[in-house]
C-alpha positions in Angstrom: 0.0 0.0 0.0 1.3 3.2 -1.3 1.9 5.9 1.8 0.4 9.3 1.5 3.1 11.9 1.0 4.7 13.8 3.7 2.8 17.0 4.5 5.4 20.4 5.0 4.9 23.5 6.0 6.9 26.2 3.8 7.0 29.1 5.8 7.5 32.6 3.9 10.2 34.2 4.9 11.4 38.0 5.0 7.9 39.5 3.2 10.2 42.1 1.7 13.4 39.3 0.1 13.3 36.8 -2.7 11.0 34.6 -0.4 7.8 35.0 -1.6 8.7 34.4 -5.2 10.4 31.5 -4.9 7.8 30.0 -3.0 5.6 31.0 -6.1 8.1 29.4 -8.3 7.7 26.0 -5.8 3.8 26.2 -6.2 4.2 25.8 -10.3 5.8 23.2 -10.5 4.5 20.1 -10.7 7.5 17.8 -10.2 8.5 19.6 -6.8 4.6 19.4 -5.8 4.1 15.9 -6.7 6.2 14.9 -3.7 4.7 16.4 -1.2 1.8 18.0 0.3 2.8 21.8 0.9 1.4 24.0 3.4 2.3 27.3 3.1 2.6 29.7 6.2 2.0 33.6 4.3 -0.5 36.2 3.3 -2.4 35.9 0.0 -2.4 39.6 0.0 1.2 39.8 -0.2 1.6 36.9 -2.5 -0.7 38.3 -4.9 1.1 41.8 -4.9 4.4 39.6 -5.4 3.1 37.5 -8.4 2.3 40.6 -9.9 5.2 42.2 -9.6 7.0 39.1 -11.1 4.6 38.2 -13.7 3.8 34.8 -12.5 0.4 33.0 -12.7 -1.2 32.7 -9.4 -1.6 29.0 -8.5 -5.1 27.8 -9.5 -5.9 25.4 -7.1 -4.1 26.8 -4.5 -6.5 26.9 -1.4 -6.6 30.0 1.1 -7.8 28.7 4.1 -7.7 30.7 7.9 -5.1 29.6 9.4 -6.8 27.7 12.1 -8.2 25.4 9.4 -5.3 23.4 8.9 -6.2 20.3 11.7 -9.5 20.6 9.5 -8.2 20.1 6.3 -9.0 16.2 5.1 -5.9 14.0 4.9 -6.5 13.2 1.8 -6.1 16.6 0.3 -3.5 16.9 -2.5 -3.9 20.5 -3.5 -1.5 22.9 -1.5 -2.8 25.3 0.9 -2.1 28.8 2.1 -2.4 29.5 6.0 -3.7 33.5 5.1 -2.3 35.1 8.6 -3.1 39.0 8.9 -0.3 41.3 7.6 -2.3 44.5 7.6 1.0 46.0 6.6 0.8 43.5 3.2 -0.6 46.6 0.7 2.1 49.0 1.5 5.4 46.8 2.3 8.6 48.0 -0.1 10.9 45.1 -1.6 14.7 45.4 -0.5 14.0 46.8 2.7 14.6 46.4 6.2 11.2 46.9 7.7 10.2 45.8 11.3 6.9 44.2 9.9 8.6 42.0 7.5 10.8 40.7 10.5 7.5 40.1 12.8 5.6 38.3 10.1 8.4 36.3 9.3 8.9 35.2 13.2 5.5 34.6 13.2 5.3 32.2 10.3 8.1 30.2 11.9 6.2 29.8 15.1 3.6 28.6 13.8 5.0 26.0 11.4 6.8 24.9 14.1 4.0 24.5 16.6 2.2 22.4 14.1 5.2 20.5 13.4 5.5 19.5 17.0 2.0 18.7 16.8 2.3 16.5 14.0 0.1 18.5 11.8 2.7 18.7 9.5 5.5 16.3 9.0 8.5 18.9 8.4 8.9 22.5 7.8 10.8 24.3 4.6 11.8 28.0 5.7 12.6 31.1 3.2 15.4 33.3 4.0 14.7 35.9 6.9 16.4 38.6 8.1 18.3 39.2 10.9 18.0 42.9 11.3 14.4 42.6 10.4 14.0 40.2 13.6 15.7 42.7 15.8 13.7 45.5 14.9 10.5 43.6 15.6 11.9 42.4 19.1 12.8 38.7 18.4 16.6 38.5 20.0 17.5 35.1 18.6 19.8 35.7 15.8 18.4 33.5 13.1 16.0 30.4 12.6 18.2 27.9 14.1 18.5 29.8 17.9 14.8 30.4 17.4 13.7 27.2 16.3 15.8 25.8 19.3 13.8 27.9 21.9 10.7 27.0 19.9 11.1 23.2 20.2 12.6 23.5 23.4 16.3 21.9 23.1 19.4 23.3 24.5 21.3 23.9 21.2 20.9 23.3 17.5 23.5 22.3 15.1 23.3 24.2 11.5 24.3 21.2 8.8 24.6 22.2 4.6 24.1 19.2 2.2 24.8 18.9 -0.8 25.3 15.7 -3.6 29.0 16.0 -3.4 29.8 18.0 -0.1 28.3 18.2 3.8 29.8 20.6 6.3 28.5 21.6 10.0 29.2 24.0 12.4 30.4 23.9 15.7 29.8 27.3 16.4 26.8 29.4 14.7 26.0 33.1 14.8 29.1 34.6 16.7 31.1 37.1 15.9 34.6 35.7 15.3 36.4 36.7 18.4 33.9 34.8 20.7 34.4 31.4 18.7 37.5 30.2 20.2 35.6 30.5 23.7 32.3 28.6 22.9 34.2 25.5 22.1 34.4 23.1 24.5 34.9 19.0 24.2 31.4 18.7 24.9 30.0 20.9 22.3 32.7 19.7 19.4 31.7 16.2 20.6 27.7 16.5 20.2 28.5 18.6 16.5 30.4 15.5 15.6 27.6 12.7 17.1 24.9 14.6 14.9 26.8 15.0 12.0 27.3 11.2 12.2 23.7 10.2 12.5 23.1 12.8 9.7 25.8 11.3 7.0 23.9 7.9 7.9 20.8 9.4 6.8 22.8 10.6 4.2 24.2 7.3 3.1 27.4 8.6 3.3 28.6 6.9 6.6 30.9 4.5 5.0 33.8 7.4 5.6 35.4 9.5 7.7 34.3 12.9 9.3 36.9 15.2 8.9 36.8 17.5 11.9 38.9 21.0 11.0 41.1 22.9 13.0 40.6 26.5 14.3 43.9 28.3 14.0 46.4 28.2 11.0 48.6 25.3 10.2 46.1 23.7 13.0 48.2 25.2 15.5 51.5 24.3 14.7 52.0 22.1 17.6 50.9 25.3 20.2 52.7 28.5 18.2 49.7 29.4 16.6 47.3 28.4 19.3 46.1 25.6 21.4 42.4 24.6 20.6 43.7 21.9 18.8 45.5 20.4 21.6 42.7 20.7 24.4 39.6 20.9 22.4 39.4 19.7 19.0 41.8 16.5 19.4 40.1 14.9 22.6 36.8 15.4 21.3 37.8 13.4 18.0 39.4 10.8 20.2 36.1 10.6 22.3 34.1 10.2 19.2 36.2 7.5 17.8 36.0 5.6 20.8 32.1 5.9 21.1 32.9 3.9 17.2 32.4 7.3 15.2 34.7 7.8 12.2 36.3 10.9 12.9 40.1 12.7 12.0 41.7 15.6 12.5 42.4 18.4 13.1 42.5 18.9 9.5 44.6 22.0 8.1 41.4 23.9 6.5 43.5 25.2 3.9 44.2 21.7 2.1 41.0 20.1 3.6 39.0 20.7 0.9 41.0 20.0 -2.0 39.0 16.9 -4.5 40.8 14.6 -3.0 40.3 15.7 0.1 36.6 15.8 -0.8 36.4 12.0 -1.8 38.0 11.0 1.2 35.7 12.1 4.0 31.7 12.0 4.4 31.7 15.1 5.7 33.2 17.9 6.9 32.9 19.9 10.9 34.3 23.3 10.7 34.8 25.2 14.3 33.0 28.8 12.6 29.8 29.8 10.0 32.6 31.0 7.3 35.2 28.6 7.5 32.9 25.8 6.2 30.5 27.9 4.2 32.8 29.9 2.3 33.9 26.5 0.3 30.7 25.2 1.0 28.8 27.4 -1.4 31.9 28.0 -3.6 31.3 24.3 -4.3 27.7 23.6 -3.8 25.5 27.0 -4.0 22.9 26.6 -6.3 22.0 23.0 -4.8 23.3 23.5 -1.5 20.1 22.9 1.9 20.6 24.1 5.2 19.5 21.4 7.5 19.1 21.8 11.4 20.3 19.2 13.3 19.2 18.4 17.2 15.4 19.7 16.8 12.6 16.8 17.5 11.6 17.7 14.0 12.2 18.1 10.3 13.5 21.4 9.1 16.0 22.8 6.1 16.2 25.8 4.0 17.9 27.1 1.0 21.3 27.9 1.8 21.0 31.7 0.9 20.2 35.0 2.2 16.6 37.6 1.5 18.7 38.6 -1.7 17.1 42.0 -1.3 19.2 43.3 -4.3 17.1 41.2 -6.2 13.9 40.9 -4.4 10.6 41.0 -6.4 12.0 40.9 -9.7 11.7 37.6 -10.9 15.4 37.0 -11.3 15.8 35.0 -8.0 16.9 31.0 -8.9 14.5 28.8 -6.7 17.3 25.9 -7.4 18.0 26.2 -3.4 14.5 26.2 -2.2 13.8 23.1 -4.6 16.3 21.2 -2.7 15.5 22.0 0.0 12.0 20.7 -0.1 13.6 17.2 -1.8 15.5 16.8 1.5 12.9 17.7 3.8 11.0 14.9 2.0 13.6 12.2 2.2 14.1 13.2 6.2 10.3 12.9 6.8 10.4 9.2 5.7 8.9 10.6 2.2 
């Protein structure tokens, strides 16, 4: 007997980024659609107002529903549905811009998809870029989806993971500015980055080799002249992963790490901050590349850019991502 397909949420992102379009992009296509039931967490208003800008066709069997219909909705629905929340600000937002309202729709969006998620309404959520600024302005104080869906699903600490066909990274630290990196690592938090990232390349299918776990200071610290995070951090929390049967090296020299045949050797890749793993991350892997959050009790990825507000509402902005995206979701709900 066939199983229905998995039901996600795709919440909307920043109102005033690239968002909104490519979630219109997602709602045309059949091939993406015929994988999954899609619930989408917006505004019809603002949708509309988008399509138009961008010339698209507005989804025809699309169904607007109040957003307290969706426990209502039969199971056996295959058409996708908008969750129309009220965004009185939806007539007179501007594209491109840093506006408080874009930042408290887009929180809102995200609470709610992940409410349902927890509730088993949905079976994994899809989010659109938001942005950061836009958060702060409305008064949310996490930095970005992964602190707030932490708080949201109540676990101590979420680990940000990028997939890709040929290349996985994950981060040990997130959101920090660079000078506080060296002193949020600890054994313990190197060691849980490593465990996920683990159970994630089995997901994957790429447990069969190593994780390659990088160092934090040049030349991985030169045996101490550069620094010695290596020494007490990063090297005992690769020997307490191998002994708990993980397949874990390092420190690896991030310059050379990533070199092809670097990249064939190793099912994935830990880097110590956000840049030094997604700088060759999306050098390598952009247009395909999903942002998945590891250590939440459910499903969630994203596309692995920003609100593109250079672009915004203009059509231009490649949903490649955002397709991906809603693949992987699919394959990590059991889809």
């Amino acid at each position: 007997m066939a199983h229905a397909p998995p039901r996600i949420g795709i919440t909307l992102g920043d109102p005033a980024g690239v968002g909104p379009e490519l979630v219109l992009r997602l709602l045309s296509a059949a091939e993406a659609r015929s994988h999954a039931r899609l619930v989408i967490y917006g505004n019809a208003a603002l949708l509309r107002r988008v399509a138009e800008a961008i010339h698209a066709p507005w989804p025809t069997d699309l169904q607007v529903a109040p957003l307290q219909a969706l426990g209502l909705i039969p199971s056996g629905t295959t058409a996708p549905v908008l969750l129309d929340f009220p965004f009185p600000e939806a007539a007179v937002i501007a594209p491109g811009r840093v506006q408080a309202a874009c930042g408290r729709m887009a929180a809102t969006w995200i609470e709610a998809a992940a409410r349902d998620a927890l509730a088993g309404r949905i079976d994994g959520i899809v989010t659109a870029p938001i942005h950061k600024h836009a958060l702060r302005l409305a008064g949310v104080s996490h930095p970005g989806h992964t602190e707030l869906l932490a708080t949201l699903t109540g676990v101590p600490r979420a680990t940000m993971l990028f997939w890709s066909p040929r290349l996985i990274v994950s981060l040990a630290t997130i959101h920090l500015p660079l000078v506080a990196v060296p002193a949020a690592l600890t054994v313990e938090r190197l060691l849980d980055t490593i465990r996920l990232t683990a159970a994630a390349c089995s997901r994957f299918e790429r447990a069969r080799l190593p994780i390659g776990v990088l160092a934090l200071n040049p030349h991985a610290g030169e045996n101490g002249l550069f620094g010695d995070e290596e020494t007490r951090i990063i090297r005992p929390a690769i020997e307490a992963a191998v002994a708990e049967g993980i397949p874990a090296v390092g420190p690896l020299v991030p310059d050379t790490a990533f070199r092809k045949e670097a990249l064939a050797a190793h099912a994935a890749y830990v880097a110590m901050y956000h840049d030094q793993g997604l700088i060759p991350f999306k050098m390598l892997a952009f247009a395909e590349g999903v942002n998945v959050t590891l250590g939440l009790p459910i499903v969630r990825t994203s596309p692995d850019h920003g609100t593109a507000f250079d672009i915004a509402w203009q059509g231009t902005a490649d949903p490649s991502s955002l397709f991906a995206a809603l693949h992987c979701a699919v394959r990590l709900a059991g889809g």
